[in-house]
GUTIVO-952610 format. One line per field, with one value per atom (N, C-alpha, C): x, y, z; residue number from 1; residue in one letter. Coordinates in steps of 0.05 Angstrom, whole numbers, plus 5000, padded with zeros to 4 digits. Each point is the difference from the previous one (the first is absolute). Last residue first. Layout:
BEGIN
u = [X, ...]
v = [Y, ...]
w = [Z, ...]
seq = [NUM, ...]
type = [A, ...]
This chain:
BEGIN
u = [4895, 5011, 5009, 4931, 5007, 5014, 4986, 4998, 5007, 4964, 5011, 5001, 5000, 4988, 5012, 4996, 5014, 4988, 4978, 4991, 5028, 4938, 5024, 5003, 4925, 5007, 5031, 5006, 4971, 5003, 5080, 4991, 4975, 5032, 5023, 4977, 4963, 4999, 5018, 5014, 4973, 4994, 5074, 5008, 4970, 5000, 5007, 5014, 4943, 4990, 5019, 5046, 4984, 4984, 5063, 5012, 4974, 4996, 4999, 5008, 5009, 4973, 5003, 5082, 4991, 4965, 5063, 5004, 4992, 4970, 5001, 5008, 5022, 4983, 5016, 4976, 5013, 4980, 5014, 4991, 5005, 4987, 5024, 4976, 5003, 4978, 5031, 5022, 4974, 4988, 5085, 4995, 4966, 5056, 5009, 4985, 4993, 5001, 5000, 5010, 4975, 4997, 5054, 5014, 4984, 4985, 5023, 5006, 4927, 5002, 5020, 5000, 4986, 4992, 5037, 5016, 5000, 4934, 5020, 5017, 4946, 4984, 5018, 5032, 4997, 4989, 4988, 5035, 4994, 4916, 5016, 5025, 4924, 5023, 5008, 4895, 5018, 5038, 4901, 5014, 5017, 4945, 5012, 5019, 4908, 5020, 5012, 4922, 5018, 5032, 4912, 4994, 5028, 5016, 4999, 4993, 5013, 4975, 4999, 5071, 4977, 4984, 5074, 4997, 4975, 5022, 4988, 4998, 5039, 4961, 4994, 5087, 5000, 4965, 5043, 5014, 4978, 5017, 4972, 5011, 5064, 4971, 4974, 5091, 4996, 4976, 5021, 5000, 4996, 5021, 4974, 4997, 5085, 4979, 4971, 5064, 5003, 4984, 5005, 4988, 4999, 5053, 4977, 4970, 5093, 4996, 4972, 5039, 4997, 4993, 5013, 4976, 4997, 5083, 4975, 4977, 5067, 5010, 4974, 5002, 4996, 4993, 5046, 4968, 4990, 5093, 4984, 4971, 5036, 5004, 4996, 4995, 4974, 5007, 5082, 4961, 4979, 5074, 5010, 4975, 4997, 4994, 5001, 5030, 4963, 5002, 5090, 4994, 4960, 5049, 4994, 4992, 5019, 5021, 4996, 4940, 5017, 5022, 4925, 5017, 5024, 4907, 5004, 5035, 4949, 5009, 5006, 4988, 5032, 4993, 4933, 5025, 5023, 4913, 5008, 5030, 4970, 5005, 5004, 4978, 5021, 5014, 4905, 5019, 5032, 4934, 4992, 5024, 4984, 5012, 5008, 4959, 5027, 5011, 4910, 5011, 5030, 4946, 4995, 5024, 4988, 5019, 5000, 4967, 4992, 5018, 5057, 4970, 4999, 5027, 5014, 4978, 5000, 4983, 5016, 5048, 4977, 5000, 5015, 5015, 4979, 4996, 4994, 5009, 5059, 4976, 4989, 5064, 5004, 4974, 5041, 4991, 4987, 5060, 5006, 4974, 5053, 4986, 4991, 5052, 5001, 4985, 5014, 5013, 4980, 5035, 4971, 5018, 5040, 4995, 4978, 5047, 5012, 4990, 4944, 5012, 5015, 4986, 4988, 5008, 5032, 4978, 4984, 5076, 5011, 4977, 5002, 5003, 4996, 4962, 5031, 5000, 4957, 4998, 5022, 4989, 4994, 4997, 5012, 5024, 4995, 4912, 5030, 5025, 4894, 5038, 5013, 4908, 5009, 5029, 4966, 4998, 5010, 4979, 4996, 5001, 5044, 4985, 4997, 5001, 5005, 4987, 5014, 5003, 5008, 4972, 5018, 4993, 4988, 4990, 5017, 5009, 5005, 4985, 4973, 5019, 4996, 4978, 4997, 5014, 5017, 4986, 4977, 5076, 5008, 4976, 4961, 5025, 5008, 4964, 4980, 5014, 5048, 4992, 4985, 5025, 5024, 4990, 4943, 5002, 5023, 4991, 4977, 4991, 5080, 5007, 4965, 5002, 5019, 4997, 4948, 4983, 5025, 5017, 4995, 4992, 5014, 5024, 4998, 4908, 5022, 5013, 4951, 4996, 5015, 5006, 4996, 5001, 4964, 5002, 5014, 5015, 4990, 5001, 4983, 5014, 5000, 5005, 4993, 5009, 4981, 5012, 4988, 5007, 4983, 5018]
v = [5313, 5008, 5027, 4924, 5032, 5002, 4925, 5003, 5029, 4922, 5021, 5007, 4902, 5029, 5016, 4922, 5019, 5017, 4934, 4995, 5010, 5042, 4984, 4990, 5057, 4977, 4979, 5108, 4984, 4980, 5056, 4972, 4988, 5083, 4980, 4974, 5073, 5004, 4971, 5031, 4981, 5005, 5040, 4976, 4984, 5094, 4985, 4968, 5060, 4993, 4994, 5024, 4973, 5001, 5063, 4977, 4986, 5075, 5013, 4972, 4987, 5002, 5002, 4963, 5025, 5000, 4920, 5013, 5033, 4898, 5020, 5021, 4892, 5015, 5032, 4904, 5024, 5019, 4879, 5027, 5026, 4893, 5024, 5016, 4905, 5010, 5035, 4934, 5005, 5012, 5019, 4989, 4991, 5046, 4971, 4990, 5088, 4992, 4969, 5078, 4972, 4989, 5077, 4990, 4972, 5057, 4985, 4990, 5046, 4978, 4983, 5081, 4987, 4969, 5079, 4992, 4977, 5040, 4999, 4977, 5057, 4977, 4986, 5086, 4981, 4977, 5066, 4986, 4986, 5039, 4980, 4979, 5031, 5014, 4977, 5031, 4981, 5015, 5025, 5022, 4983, 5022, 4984, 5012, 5036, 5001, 4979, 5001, 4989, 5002, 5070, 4967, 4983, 5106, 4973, 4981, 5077, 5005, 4977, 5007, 4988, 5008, 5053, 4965, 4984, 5093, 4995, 4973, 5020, 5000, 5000, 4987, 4980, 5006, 5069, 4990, 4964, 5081, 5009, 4970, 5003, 4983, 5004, 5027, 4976, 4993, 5089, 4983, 4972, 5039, 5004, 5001, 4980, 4982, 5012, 5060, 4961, 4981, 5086, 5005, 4969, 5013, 5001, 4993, 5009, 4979, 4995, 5084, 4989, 4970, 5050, 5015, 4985, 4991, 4988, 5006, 5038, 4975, 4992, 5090, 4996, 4964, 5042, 4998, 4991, 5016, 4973, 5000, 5078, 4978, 4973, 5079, 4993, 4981, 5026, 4990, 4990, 5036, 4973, 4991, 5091, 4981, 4975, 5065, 4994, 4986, 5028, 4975, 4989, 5034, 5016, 4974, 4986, 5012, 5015, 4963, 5023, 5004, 4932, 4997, 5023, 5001, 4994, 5002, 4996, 5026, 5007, 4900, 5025, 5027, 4948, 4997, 5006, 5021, 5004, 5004, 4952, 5027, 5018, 4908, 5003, 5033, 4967, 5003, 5006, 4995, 5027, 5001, 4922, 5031, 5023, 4923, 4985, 5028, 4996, 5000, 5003, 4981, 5034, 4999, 4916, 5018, 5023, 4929, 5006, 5020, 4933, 5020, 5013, 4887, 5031, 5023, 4889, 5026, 5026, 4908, 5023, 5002, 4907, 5026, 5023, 4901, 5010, 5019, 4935, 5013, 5020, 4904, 5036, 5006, 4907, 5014, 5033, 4908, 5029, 5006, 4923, 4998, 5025, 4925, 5024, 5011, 4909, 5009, 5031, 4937, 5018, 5008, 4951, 4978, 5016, 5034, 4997, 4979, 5059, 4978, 4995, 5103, 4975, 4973, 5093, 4993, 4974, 5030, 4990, 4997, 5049, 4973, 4983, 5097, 4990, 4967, 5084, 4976, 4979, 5074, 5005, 4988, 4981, 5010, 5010, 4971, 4978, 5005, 5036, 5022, 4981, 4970, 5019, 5018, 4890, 5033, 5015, 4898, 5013, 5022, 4909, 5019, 5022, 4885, 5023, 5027, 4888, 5019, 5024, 4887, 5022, 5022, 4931, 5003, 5024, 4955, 4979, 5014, 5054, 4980, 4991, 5097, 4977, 4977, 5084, 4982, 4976, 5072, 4975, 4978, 5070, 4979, 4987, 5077, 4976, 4974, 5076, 4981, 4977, 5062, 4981, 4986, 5070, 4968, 4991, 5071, 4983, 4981, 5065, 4984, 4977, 5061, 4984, 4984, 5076, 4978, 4972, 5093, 5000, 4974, 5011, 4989, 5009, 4993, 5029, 4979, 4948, 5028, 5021, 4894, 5019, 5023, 4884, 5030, 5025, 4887, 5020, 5023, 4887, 5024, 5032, 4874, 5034, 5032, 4881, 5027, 5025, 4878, 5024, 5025]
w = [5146, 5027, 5013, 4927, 5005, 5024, 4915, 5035, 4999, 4931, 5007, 5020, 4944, 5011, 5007, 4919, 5019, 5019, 4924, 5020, 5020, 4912, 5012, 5025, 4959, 4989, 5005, 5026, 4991, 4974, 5042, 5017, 4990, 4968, 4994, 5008, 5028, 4973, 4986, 5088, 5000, 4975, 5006, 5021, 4992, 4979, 4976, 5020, 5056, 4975, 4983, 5074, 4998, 4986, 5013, 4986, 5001, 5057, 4967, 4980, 5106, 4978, 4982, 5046, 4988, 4985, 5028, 5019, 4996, 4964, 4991, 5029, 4965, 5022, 4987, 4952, 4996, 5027, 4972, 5012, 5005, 4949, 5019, 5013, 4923, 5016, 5012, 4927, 5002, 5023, 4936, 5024, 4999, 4925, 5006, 5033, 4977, 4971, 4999, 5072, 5004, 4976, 4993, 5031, 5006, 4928, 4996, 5028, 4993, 4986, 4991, 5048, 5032, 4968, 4955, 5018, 5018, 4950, 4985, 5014, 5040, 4986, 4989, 5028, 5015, 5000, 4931, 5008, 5027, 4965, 4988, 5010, 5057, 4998, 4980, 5037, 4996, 4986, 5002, 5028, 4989, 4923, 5012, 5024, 4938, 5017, 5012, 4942, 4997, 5015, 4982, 5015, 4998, 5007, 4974, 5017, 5052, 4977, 4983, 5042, 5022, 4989, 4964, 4990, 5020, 5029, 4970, 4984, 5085, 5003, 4964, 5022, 5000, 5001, 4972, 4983, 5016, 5053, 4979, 4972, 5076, 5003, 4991, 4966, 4997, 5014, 4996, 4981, 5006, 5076, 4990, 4974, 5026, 5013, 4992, 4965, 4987, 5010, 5041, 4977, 4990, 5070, 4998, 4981, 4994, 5014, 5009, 4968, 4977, 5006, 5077, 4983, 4973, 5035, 5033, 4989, 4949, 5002, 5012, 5010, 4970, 5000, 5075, 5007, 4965, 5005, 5021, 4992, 4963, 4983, 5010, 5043, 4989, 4977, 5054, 5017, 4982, 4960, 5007, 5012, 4982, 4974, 5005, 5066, 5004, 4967, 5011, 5025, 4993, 4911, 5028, 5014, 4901, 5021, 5029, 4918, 4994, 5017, 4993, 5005, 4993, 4992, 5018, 4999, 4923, 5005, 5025, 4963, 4994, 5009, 5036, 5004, 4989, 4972, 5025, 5004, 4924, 4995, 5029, 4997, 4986, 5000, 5034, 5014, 4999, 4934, 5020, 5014, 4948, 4986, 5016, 5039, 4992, 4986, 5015, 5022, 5000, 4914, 5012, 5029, 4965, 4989, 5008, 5063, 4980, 4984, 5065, 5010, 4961, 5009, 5002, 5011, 5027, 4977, 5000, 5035, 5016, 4969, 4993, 4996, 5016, 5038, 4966, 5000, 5065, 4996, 4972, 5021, 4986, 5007, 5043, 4983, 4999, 5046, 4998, 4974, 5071, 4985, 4998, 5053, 4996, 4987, 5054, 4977, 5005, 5086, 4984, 4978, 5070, 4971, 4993, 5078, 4979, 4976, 5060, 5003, 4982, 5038, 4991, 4988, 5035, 5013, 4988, 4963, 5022, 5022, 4906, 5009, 5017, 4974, 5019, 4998, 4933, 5016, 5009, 4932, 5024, 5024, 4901, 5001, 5034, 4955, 4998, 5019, 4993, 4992, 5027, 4962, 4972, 5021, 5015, 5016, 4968, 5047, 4977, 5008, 5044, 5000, 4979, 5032, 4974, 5010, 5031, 5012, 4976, 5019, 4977, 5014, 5078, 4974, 4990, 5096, 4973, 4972, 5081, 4996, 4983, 5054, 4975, 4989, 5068, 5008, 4983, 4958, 5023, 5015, 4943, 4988, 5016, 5042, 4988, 4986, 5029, 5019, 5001, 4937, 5003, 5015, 4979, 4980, 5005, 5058, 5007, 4981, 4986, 5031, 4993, 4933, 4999, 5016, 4984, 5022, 4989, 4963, 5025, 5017, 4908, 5004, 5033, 4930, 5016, 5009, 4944, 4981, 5022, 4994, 5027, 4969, 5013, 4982, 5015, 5001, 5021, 4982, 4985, 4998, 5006, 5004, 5019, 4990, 4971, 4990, 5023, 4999, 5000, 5000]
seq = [162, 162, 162, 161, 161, 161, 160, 160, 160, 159, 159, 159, 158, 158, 158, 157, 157, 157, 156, 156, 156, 155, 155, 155, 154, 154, 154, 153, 153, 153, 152, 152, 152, 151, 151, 151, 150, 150, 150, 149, 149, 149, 148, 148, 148, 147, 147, 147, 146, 146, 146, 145, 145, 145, 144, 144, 144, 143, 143, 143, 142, 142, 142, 141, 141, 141, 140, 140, 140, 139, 139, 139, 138, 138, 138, 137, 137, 137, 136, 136, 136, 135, 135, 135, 134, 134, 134, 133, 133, 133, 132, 132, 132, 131, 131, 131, 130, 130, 130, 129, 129, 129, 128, 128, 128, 127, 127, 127, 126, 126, 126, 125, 125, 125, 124, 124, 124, 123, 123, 123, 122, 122, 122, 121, 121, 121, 120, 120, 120, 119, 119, 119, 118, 118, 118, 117, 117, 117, 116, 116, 116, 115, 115, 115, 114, 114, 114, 113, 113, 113, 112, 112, 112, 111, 111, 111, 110, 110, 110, 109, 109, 109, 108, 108, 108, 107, 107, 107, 106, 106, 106, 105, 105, 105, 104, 104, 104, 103, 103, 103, 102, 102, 102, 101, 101, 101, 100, 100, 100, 99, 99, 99, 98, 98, 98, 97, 97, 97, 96, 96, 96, 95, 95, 95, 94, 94, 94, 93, 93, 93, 92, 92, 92, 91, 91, 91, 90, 90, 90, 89, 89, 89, 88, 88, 88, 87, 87, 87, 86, 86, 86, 85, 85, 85, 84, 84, 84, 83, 83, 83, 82, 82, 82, 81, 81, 81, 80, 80, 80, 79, 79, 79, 78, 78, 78, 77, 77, 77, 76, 76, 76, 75, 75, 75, 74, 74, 74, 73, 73, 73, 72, 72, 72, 71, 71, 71, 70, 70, 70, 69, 69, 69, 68, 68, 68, 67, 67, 67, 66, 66, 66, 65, 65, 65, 64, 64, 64, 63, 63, 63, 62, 62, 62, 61, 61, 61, 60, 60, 60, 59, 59, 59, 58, 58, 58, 57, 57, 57, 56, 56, 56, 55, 55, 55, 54, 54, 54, 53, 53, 53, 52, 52, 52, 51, 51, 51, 50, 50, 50, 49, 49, 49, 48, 48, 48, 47, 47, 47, 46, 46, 46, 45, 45, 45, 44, 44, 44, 43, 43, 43, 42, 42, 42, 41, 41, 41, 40, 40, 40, 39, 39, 39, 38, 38, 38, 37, 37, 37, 36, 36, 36, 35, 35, 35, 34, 34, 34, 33, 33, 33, 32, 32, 32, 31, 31, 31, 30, 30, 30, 29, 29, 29, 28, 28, 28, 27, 27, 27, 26, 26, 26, 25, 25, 25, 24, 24, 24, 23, 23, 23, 22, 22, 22, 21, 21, 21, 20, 20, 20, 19, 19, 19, 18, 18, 18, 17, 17, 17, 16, 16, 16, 15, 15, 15, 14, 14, 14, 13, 13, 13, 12, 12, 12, 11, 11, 11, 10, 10, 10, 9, 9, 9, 8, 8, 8, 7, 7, 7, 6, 6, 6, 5, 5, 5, 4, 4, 4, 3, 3, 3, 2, 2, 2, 1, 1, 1]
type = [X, X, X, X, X, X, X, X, X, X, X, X, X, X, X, X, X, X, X, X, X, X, X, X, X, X, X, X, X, X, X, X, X, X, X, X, X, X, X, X, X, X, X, X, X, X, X, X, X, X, X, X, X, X, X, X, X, X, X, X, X, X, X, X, X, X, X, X, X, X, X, X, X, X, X, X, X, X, X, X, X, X, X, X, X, X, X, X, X, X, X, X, X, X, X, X, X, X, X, X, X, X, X, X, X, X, X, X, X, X, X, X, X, X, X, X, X, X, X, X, X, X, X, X, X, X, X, X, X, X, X, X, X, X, X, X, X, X, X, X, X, X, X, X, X, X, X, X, X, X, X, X, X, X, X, X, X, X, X, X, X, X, X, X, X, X, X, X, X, X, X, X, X, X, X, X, X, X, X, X, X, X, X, X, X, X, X, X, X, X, X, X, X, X, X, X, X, X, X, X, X, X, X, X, X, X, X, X, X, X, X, X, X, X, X, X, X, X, X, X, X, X, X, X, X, X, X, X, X, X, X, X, X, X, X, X, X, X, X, X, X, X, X, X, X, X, X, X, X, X, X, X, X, X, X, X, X, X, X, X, X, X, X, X, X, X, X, X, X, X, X, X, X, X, X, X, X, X, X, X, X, X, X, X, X, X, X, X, X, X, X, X, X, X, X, X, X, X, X, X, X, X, X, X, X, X, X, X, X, X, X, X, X, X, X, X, X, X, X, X, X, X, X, X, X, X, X, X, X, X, X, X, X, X, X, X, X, X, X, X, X, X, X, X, X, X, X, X, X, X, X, X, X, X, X, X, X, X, X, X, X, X, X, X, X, X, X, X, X, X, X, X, X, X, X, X, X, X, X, X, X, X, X, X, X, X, X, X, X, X, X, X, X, X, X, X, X, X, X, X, X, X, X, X, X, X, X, X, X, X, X, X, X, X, X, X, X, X, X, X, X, X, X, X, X, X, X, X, X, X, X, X, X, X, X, X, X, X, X, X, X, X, X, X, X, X, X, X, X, X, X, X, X, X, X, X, X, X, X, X, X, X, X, X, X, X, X, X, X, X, X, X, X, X, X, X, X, X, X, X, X, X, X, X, X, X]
């Protein structure tokens, strides 16, 4: 049997190592999008590794992206208060992107056909149960578990939330 643990934040590390350890005799796989962050050493040495790409952000709308362009060179002329508002510019343009993006996800929820599910991670959680028959993928992040239970329907894997 296959255990495989999702972590979407490299925060709840310590609490899938611990889980892992207290799992025996089975394959052991953890899935995470930042690979390069994760301490080894919290977890069993026979856990393979395993890495997929989240979908690309949305750039902010062009108008936004122009506006701000032009700011900021005339921002940046050389005075201490340009540097400031060139932060505040940064933190503001972060903004903007996020609220792009969530006029971006109410607008797709208009389509009967909205999928919450996660390609790449789908992806991924198949190569890991490609050959096995039964496992179990415990999800350590809400935002992961509609594509975990998206994977899992009709298979005989369950899911776990920790």
């Amino acid at each position: 049997m296959t255990v495989v643990v999702v972590l979407s934040q490299t925060l709840r590390q310590k609490e899938a190592g611990q889980f892992l350890y207290s799992v025996d005799g089975e394959e052991k796989a953890v899935i995470t999008q930042f690979q390069s962050t994760l301490d080894a050493g919290e977890f069993p040495p026979d856990t393979k590794f395993l890495s997929w790409s989240p979908d690309p952000k949305p750039p902010p709308s062009a108008r936004t992206a122009s506006f701000l362009s032009r700011v900021k060179t005339w921002v940046r002329g050389g005075s201490s208060i340009g540097l400031r508002i060139d932060r505040w510019l940064r933190s503001t343009e972060w903004r903007l992107r996020y609220l792009d993006r969530v006029i971006t996800v109410f607008e797709s929820r208009r389509d009967p056909e909205w999928d919450f599910g996660n390609s790449n991670l789908n992806q991924v959680l198949e190569s890991c149960f490609r050959d096995d028959n039964g496992g179990e993928v415990v999800v350590f992040d809400l935002f992961d578990l509609p594509a975990a239970l998206s994977f899992a329907e009709g298979r005989p894997c369950r899911v776990t939330v920790r």
